[in-house]
Residue, then its C-alpha position, 0 to 999 in steps of 0.5 A: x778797871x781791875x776789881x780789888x782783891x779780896x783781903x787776905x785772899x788774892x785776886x777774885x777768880x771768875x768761874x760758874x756756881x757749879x765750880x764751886x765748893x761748900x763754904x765758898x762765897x761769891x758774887x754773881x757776875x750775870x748769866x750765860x748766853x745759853x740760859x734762856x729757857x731759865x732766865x726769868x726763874x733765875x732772876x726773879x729768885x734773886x740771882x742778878x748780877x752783884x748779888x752775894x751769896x754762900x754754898x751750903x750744900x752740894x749732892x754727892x754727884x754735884x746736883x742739886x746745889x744748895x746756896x744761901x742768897x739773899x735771906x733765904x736758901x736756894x736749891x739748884x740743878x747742876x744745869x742751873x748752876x752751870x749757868x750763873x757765871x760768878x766770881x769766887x770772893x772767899x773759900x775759907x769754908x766759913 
């Protein structure tokens, strides 16, 4: 079943957290198979799948990553953020 595009921005697209821009919202769609030795830290900070969140921050060199996610602000290692496979909902830098 296709997902509904998000109002006024086209259909989601489907990427990891480290492809993402300052100001770009997303949804976290899982993990990948690769994130073993992380996957419990991931998920006790919050970051299950359907959680929503916004990126901050990003380092000039693409680590760490700061985003906002449920209340609270989480900062991740590129490595960390390769990880989290998400959908893309908004990049209006809002």
């Amino acid at each position: 079943m296709m997902q509904a595009p998000v109002q006024g921005q086209g259909t989601p697209a489907a990427g990891t957290l480290k492809d993402m821009k300052v100001g770009e919202t997303g949804r976290v769609l899982g993990l990948r198979p690769g994130a073993g030795s992380y996957r419990k830290k991931l998920l006790s900070m919050g970051l299950t799948p359907g959680a929503l969140f916004t990126v901050q921050r990003v380092a000039p060199m693409g680590d760490p990553v700061e985003i906002a996610v449920r209340g609270f602000r989480l900062t991740l290692r590129k490595a960390e953020a390769d990880a989290i496979e998400v959908e893309t909902l908004r990049g209006d830098g809002q």
